[in-house]
DRENTILO-895350 format. One line per 4 residues: number of its first residue (from 1); for each residue z, y, x of N, C-alpha, C, O. Coordinates in steps of 0.001 Angstrom, whole numbers, plus 500000, padded with zeros to 6 digits. Layout:
NUM> Z Y X Z Y X Z Y X Z Y X | ...
This chain:
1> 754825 761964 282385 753491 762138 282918 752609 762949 281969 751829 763775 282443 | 752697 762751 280641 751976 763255 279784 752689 764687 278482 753775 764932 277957 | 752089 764943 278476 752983 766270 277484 751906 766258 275967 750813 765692 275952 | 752420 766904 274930 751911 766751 273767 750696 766603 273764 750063 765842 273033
5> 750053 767709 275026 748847 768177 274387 747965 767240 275497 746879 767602 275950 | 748581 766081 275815 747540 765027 277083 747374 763920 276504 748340 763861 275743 | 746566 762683 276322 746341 761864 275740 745844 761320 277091 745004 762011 277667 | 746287 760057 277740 746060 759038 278155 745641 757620 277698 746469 757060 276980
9> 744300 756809 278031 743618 755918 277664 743502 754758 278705 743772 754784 279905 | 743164 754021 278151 743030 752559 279229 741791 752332 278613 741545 752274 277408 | 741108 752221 279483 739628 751842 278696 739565 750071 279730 740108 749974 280831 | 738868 748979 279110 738828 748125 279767 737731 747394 279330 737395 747184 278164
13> 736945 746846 280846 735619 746017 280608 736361 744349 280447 737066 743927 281364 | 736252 743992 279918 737201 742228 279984 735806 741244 280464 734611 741226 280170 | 736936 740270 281588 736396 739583 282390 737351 738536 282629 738570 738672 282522 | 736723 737444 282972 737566 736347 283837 738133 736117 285305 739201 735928 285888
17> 736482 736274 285598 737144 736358 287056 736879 738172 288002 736900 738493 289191 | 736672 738883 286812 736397 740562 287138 737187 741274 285899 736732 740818 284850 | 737842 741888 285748 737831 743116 284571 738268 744029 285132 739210 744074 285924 | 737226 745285 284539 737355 746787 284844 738034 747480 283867 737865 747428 282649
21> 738670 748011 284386 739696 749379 284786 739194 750551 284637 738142 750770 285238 | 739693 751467 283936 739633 752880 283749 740308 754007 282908 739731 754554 281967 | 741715 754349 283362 742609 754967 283207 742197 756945 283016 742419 757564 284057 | 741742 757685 281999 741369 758983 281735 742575 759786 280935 743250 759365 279996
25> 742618 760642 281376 743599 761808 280722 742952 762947 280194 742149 763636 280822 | 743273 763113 279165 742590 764270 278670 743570 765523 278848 744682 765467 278323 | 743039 767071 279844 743682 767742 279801 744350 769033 278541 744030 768680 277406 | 745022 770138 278547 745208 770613 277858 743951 771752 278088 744227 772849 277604
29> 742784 771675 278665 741352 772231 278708 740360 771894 278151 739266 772458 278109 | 740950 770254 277359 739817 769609 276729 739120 768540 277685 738626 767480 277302 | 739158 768918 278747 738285 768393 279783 738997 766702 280042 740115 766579 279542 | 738353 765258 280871 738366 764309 280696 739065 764303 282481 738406 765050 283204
33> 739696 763921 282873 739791 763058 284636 740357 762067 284921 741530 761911 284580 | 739704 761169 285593 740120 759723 286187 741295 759786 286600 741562 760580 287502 | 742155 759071 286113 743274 759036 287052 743323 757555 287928 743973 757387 288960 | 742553 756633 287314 742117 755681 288370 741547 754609 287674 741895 754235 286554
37> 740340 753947 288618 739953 752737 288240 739822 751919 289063 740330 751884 290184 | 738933 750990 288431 739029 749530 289627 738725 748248 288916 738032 748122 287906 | 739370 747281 289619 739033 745843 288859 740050 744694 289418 740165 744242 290557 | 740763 744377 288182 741871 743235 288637 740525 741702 288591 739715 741341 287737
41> 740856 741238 289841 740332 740078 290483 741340 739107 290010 742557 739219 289859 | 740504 738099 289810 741824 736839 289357 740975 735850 290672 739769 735831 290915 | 741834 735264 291202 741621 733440 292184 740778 732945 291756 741110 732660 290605 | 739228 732429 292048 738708 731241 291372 739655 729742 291859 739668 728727 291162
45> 740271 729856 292946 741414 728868 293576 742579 728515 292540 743151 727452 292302 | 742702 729657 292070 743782 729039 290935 743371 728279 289381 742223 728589 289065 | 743848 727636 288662 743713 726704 287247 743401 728024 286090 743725 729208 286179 | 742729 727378 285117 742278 728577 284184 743489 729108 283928 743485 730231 284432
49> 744564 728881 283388 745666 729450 282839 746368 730285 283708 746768 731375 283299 | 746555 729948 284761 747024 730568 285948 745980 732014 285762 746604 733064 285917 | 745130 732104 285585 743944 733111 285885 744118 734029 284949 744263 735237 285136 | 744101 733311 283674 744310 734451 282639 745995 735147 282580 746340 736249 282152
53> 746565 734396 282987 748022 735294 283507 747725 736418 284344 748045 737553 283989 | 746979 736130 285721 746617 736991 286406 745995 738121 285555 745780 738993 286397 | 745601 738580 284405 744484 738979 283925 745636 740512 283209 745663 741733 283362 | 746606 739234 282239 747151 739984 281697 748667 740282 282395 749545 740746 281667
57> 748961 740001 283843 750070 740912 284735 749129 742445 284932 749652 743559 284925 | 747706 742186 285097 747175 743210 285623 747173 744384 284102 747754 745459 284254 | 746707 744174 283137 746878 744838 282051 748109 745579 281699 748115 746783 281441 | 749308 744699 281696 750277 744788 281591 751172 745981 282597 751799 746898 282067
61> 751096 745761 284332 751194 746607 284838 750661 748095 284954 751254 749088 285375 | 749201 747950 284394 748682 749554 284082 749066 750140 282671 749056 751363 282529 | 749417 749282 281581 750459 749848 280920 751493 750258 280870 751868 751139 280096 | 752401 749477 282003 753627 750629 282248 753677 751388 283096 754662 752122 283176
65> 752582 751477 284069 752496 752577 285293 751517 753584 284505 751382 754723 284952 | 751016 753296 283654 750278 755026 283009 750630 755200 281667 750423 756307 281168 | 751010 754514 281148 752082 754667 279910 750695 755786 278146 750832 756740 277380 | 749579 754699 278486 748446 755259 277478 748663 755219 275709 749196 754418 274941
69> 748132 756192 275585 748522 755905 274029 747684 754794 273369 748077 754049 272470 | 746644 754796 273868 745741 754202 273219 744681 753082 274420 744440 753525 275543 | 744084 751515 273951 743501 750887 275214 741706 750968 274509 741454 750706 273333 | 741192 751171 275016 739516 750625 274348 739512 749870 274799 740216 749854 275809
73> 738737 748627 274452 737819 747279 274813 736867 747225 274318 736685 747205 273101 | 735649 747174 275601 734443 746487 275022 734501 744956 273871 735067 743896 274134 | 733943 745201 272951 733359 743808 272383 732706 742857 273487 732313 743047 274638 | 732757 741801 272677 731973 740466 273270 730158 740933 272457 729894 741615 271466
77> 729618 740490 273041 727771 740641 272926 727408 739255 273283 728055 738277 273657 | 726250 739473 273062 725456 737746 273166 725541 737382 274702 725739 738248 275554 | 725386 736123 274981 725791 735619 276238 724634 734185 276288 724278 733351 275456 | 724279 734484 277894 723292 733145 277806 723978 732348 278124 723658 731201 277811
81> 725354 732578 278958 726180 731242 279349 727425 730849 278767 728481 731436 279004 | 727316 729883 278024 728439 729825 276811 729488 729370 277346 730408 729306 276531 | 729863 728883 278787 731285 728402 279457 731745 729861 279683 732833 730387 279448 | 730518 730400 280245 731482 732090 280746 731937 732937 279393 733011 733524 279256
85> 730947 732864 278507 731304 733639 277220 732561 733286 276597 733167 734112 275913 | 732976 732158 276781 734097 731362 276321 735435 731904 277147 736588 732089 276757 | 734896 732061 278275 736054 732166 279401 736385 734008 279260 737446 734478 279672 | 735595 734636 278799 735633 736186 278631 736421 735999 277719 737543 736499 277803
89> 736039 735203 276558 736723 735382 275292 738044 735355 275001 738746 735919 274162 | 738287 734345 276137 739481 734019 276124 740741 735344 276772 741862 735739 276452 | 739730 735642 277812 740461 737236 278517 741209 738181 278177 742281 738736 278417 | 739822 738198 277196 739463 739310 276063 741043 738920 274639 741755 739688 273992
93> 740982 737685 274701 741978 737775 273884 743537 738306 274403 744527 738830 273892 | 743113 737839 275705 745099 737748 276741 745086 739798 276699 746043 740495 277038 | 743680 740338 276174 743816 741255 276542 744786 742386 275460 745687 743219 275560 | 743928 741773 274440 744297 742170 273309 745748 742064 273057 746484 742953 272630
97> 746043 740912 273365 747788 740714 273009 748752 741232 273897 749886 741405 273449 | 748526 741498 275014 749308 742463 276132 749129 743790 275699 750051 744602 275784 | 748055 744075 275254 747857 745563 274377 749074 745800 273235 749849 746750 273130 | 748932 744400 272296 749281 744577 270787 750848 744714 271001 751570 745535 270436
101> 751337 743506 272165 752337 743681 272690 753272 744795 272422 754030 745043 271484 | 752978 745408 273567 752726 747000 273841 753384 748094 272813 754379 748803 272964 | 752223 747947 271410 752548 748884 270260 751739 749507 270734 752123 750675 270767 | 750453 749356 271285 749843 750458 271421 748038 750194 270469 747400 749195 270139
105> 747820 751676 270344 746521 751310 269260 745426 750552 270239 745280 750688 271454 | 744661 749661 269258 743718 749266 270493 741959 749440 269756 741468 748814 268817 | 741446 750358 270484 740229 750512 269819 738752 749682 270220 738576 749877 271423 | 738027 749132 269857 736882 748069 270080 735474 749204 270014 735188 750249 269431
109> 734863 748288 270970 733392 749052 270887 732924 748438 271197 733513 747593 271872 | 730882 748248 270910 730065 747059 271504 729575 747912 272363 729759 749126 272267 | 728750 747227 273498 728537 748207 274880 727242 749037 274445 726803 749773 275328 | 726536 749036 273182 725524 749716 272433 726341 751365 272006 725836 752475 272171
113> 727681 751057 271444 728475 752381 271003 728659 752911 272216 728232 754061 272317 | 729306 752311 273466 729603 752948 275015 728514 754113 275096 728765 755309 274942 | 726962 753426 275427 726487 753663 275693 725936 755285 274754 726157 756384 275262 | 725516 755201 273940 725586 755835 273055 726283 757023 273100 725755 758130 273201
117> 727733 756750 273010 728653 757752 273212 728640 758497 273901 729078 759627 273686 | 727999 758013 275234 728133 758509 276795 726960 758950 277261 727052 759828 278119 | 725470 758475 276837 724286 759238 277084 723606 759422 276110 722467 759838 276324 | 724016 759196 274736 723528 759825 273646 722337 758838 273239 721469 759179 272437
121> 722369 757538 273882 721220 756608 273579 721898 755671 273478 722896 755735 274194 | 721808 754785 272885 722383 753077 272333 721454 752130 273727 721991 751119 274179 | 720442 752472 274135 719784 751522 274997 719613 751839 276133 718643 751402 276752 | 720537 752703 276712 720454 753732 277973 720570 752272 279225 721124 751178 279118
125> 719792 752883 280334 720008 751580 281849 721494 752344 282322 721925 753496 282366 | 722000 750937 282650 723468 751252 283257 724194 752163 284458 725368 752402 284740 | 722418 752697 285237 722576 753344 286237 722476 755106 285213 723060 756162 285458 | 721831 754878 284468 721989 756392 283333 723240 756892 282867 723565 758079 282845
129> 724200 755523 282347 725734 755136 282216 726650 756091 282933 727374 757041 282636 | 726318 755456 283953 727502 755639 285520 727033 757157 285723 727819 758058 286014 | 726096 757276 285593 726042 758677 286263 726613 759469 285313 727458 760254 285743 | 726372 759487 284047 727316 760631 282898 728346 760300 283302 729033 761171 283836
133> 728828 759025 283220 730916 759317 283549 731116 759762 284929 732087 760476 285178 | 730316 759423 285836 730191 760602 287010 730645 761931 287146 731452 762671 287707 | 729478 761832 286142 729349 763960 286041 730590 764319 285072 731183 765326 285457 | 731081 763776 283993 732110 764236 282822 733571 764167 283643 734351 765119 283604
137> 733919 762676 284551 734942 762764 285208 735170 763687 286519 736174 763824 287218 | 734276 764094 286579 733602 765095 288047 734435 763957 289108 735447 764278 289731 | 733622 762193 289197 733759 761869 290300 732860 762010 291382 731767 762377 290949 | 732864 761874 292598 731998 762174 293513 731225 761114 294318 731813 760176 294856
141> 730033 761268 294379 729446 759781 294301 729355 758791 293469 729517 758840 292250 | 728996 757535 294367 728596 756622 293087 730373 755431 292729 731297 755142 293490 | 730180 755162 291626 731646 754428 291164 731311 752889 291890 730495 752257 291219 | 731692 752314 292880 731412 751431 293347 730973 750326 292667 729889 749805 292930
145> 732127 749689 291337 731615 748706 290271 731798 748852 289968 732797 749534 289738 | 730363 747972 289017 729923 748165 287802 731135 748379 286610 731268 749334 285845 | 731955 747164 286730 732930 747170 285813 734162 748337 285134 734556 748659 284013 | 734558 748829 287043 735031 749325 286918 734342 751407 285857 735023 752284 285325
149> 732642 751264 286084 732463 752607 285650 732287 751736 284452 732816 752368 283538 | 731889 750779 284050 731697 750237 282098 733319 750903 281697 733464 751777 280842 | 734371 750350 282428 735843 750829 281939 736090 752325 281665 736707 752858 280743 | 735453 752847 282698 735767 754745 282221 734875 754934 280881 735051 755591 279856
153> 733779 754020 281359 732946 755242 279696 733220 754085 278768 732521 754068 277754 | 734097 753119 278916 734889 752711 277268 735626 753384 276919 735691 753641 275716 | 736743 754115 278102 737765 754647 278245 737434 756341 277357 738249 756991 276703 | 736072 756655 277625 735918 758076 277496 735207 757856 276155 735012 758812 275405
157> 734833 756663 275852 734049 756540 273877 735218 756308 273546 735357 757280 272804 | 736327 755712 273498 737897 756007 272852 738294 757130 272860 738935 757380 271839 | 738221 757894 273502 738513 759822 273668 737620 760286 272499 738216 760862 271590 | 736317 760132 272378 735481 760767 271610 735826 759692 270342 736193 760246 269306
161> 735781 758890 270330 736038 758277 268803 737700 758531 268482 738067 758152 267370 | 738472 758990 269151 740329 759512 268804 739628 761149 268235 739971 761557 267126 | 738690 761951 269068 738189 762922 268285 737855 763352 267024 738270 764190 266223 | 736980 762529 267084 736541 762081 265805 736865 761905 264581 736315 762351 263573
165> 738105 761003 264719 738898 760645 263818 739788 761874 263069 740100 762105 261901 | 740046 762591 264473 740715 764035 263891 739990 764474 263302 740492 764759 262215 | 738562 764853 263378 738035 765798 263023 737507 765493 260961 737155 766302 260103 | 737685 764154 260920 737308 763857 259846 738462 764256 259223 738575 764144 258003
C-alpha cells in the first residue's frame, strides 16, 4: 500500500463508549489525504471488559488493514467526571498496548498541541479545528463526528511532529 516515500498514520481520539478514527497518508507531493475515518462504538449492553476488547479488536483491525508506521493519541486532560475519566483511561491504555503490541511508534499529544498544530492557536473552538483538517485533507463538507475529525488532526499533528523531528 505504501512505498518509501508514503508514511501512513493512525491518529486516535480514545473513548469508551466512542473512539475516533483517522487513518492519513502522506503523499510523495507532500500533501496529507484521508484514507478513512470514523468511530469504533463499543455496546453499553455489554460488561466493562467485554467493551474494552471491543475497543482494542477495533484498533487492532485498522492496524492490519492500513498497516501505519506510526499511531498518535490524544492525552487524557482534566475531566469533571471521574467514572468516565477512569473509563477513558482505561481505553486509552487497551490503546496503547495494541499499538505497543504492534512495534509500532506511538506518539502522544494534549488536545492544546492538536489544536495548535492544526490552527496555529492552542485555544482554537473545535468548529475552527474541523474546518482546517477539512481544508488540508480536501474533505468535502462537514466531518460528521466530532471524534472522528479530533482523530484526523491528531493524525495530521503526528505528520507535522514526524516532520519535525527530521528536520531537527
Amino acid at each position: 500500500m505504501t512505498t518509501k516515500n508514503e508514511t501512513i498514520i493512525l491518529g486516535i481520539d480514545p473513548g469508551f463508549g466512542r473512539m475516533g478514527y483517522g487513518v492519513i497518508q502522506k503523499l510523495k507531493t507532500g500533501e496529507w489525504r484521508a484514507l478513512d475515518f470514523g468511530c469504533v462504538d463499543t455496546s453499553p449492553k455489554k460488561n466493562f471488559v467485554a467493551r474494552l476488547q471491543e475497543v482494542y479488536e477495533g484498533v487492532d483491525f485498522l492496524i492490519k488493514k492500513y498497516k501505519p508506521s506510526v499511531v498518535g493519541v490524544e492525552k487524557l486532560y482534566f475531566a469533571r467526571n471521574v467514572t468516565t475519566a477512569i473509563e477513558v483511561a482505561q481505553a486509552r491504555g487497551v490503546i496503547l498496548l495494541c499499538a505497543a503490541q504492534s512495534g509500532l511508534q506511538i506518539d502522544e499529544f494534549t488536545p492544546q498541541q492538536v489544536k495548535q498544530a492544526i490552527t496555529g492557536y492552542g485555544k482554537a473552538e473545535k468548529s475552527q479545528m474541523q474546518k482546517m483538517v477539512a481544508i488540508i485533507l480536501e474533505i468535502k463538507g462537514k466531518i460528521k463526528s466530532d471524534d472522528a475529525a479530533d482523530a484526523l488532526a491528531i493524525a495530521l499533528c503526528t505528520g507535522q511532529s514526524l516532520w519535525l523531528k527530521k528536520v531537527k
